[in-house]
N, C-alpha and C positions, 0 to 999 in steps of 0.2 A: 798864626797856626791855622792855616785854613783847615778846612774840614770837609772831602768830597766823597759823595755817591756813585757808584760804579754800576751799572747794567748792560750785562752781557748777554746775547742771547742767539749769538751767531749759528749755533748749529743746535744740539738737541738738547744743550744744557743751559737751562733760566739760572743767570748766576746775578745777585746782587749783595754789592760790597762798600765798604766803608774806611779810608785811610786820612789818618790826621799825622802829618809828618815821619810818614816813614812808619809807620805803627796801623797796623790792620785791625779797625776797630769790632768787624762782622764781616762772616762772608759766606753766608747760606747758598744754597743753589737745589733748583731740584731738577732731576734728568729724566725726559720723557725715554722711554726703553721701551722699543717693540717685541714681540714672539721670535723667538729663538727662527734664524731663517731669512730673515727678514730686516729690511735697511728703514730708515724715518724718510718718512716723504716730507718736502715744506709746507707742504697746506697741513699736515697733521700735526708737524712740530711747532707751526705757527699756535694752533688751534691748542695746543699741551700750554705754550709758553701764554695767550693770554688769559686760560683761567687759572693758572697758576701766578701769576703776576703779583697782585696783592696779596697773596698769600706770604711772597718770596719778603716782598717788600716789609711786612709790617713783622718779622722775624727777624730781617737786618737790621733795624730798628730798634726793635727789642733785645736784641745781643750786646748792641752798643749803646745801648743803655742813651739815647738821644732822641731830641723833637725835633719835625723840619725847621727850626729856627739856627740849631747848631748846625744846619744844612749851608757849604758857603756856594755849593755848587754840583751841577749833575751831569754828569758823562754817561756815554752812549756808544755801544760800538756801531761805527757807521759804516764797519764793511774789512775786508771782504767777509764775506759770508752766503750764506742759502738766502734768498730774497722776503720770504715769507715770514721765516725767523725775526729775521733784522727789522724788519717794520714792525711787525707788534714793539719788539722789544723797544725801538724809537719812541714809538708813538707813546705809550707810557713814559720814557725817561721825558718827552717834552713837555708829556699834561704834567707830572710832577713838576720839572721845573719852572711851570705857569703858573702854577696851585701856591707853588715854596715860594716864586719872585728872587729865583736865582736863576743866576748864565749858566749855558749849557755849552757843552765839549764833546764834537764828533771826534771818536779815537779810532785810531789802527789798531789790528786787532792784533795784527802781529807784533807789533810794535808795545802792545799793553805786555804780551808774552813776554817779550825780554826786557823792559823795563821791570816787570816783577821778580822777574829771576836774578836780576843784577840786588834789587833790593833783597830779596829775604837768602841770597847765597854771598851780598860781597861782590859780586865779582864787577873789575875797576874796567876793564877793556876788551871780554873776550873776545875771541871769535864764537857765533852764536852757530850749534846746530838746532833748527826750529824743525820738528816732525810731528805732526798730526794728521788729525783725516783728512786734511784739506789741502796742506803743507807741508812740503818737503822742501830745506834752503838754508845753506851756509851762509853766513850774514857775516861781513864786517863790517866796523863802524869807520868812516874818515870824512873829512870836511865836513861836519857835523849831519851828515847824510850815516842812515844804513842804507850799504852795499852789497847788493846779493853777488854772490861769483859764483853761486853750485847752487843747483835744483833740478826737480827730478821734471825728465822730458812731458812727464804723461799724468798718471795715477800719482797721489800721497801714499806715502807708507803709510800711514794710516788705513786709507781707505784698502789698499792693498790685505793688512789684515784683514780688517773688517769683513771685508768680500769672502775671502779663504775660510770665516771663522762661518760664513751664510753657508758656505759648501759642509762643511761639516757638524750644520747643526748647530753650536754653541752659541749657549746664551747671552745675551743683550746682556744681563745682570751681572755684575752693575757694569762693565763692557766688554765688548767682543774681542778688544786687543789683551785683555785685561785675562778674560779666562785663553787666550792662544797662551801667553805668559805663562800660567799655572799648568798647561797642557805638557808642555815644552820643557819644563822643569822632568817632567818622568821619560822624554824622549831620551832613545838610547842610540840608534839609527842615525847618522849623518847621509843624505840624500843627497846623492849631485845635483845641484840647481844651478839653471843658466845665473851668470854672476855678470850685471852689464854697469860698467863703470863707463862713460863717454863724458872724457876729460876731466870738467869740475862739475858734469852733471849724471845723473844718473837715470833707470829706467827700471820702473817696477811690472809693467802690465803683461810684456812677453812671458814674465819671471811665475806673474799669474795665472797667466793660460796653462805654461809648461804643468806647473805643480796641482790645476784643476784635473787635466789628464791624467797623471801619475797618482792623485790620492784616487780619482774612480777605478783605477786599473791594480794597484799595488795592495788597498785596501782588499779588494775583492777576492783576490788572488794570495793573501793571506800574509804578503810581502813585508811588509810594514804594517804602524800602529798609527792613529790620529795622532800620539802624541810625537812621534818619529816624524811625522809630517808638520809638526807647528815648532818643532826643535831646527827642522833642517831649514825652514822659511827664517826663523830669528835670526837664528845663527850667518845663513847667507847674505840677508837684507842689511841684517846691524855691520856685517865686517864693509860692504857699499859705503854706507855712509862714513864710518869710521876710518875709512880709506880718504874719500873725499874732504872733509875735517882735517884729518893729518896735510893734506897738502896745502891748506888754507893757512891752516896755522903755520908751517915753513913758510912762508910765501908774505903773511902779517910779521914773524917773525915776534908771536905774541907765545908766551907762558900760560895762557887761562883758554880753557873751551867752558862754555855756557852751553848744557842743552834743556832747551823750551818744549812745550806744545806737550799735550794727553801723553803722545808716545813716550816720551822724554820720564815718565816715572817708571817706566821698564826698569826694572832691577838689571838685566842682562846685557840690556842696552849699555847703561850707567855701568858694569862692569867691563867692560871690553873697549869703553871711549875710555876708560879711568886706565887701563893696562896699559893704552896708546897713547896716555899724556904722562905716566911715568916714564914709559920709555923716553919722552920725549924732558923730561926733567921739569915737566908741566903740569898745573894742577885742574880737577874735571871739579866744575860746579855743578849742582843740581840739585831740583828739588822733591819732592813728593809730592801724591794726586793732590792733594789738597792746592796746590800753585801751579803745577803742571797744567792739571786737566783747566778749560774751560771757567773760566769763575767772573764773579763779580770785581775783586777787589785788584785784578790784575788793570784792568780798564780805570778803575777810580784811582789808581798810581801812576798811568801814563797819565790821565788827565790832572791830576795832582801838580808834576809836574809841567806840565803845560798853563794852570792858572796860577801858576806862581811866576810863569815869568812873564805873565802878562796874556796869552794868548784865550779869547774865547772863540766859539762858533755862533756866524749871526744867523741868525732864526731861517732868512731865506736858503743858507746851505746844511740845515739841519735833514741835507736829506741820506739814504742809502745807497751804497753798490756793491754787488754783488764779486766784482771786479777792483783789485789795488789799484793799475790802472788812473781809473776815474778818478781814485782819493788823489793822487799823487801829480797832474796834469796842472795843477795852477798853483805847485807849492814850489816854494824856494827855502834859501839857506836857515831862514831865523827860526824855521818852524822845528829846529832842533835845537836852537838857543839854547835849551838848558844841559847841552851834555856840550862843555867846553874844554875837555882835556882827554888824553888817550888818544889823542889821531894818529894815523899813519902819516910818515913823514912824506914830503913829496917823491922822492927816491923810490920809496917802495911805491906812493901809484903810479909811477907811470910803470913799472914792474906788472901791476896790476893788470893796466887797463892793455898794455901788451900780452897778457897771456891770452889764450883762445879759452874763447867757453867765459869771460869778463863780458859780466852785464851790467851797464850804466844807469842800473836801476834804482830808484830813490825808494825808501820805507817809511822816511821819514814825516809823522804828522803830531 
């Protein structure tokens, strides 16, 4: 029954997390949040995450009721991420696992995402939609590889809100996607917005100019309300990807969509993937911010996985990137060993890898 440490700290949320087979022992996190207006720079959220650090740690600690001895092992997300972020947050997960005299585990972070999601929703094989600030990407799994086929040309829907929620002011607390959501709940107004689906990927940034124009002009003008304006963003941006999703799913020929990442706890979001998997006699997983957003224990579950079937990180590759890229350049098949069932048959890839907009892109670590 191993017992692993999770540390995450890829963008502006310090998460540290705790999982002893499939059971989340703690998983604190604290979020640096800037003045309404305004985005986290890296050297700030660097500078949030290391004096917050031990604070995070000896909290997850004391939730799980555990000494580093019960410690069998420490994970660290090794990227992608903000650069400044991910090294503090390293640099602690290594002096720990020097201190403890346990192996340590560089995780994908994306990858921590849908490994958590599959554990605390069940789900055996979806297809994955992963949307955050960072992240936008239809994911399926085959030849023990995650296979991205659909993501966004440019900007994350995330970030996308994010920016939208800087123009009108809305506050950081506790996030900017978080109150568009609550905005968007009293919009009455549907707004025409450029709607850009290109094949299996998609394009948020144009969709952001257009609508930064239209609230300076429609607002002032007495046209519209802010929340007219964060109704007709959700509303257009969620049917995008739930569009994209539905064709992934025909296409895998799979029953289950998984969706990950911060965005992913959108109630509206989760409503409208859930209407398009009924249609489809398909069921929608998902989970709430506590799993969704950013955390520790999402990272101590993919790495969980990973030292049980053997796999550590030796000390000279314990470094970070900013870029998937870099993680994925010297990995091969084993380093998914532990997901041995649920593949696509060969039929369907080569279906696959003949559609346009099919990226031969590896997730797996």
């Amino acid at each position: 029954m191993p017992t692993v440490i999770g540390f995450e700290g890829s963008a502006n949320k310090l998460g540290i997390g705790i999982v002893r087979d499939g059971e989340v022992l703690a998983n604190p996190r604290h979020t640096y949040i800037t003045p309404p207006g305004q985005g986290f720079l890296p050297r700030d959220t660097a500078k949030h995450h290391q004096e917050h650090a031990i604070e995070v740690l000896k909290q997850c600690m004391k939730e799980a009721k555990l000494t580093p001895q019960d410690i069998d092992c420490v994970c660290y997300t090794k990227g992608p991420g903000m650069g400044g972020p991910l090294v503090s947050t390293a640099v602690v997960a290594r002096t720990i696992a020097q201190l403890w005299n346990v192996p340590i585990i560089g995780v994908n972070h994306c990858i921590g995402h849908i490994e958590m999601g599959r554990l605390i929703t069940g789900a055996v094989n979806p297809v994955v939609l992963y949307v955050s600030g960072g992240n936008t990407q239809v994911i399926a799994y085959s030849q023990r590889r995650y296979r991205i086929f659909g993501e966004t040309i440019d900007i994350a829907v995330g970030n996308c809100l994010d920016r939208f929620a800087r123009i009108l002011k809305l506050s950081n607390d506790p996030s900017p996607g978080y109150n568009i959501e609550q905005a968007a709940k009293k919009g009455k107004v549907l707004i025409d917005l450029p709607y850009v689906v290109k094949g299996m990927d998609v394009s948020f940034s144009g969709l952001l100019s257009y609508i930064e124009d239209v609230a300076h002009k429609k607002l002032k003008s007495g046209d519209c309300t802010p929340e007219d304006l964060c109704f007709s963003l959700q509303e257009t941006i969620f049917a995008m990807l739930v569009e994209i999703t539905e064709r992934a799913m025909a296409h895998c020929e799979t029953r289950e969509v998984l969706i990950v990442g911060g965005v992913g706890c959108n109630v509206r979001l989760q409503e409208m993937m859930g209407a398009m998997a009924k249609e489809r006699n398909a069921k929608l997983f998902a989970t709430d911010e506590r799993f969704c957003i950013d955390n520790g224990a999402m990272i101590a579950q993919a790495g969980w996985e990973m030292f049980k079937s053997g796999q550590t990180t030796a000390w000279d590759e314990t470094w970070c990137t900013q870029r998937v890229s870099e993680i994925l350049q010297n990995q091969h098949i084993e380093r998914m060993k532990w997901r041995s069932h649920g593949e696509i048959d060969d039929d369907d890839m080569l279906v696959l890898k003949m559609m346009k907009g099919w990226k031969e892109v590896d997730l797996g670590s």
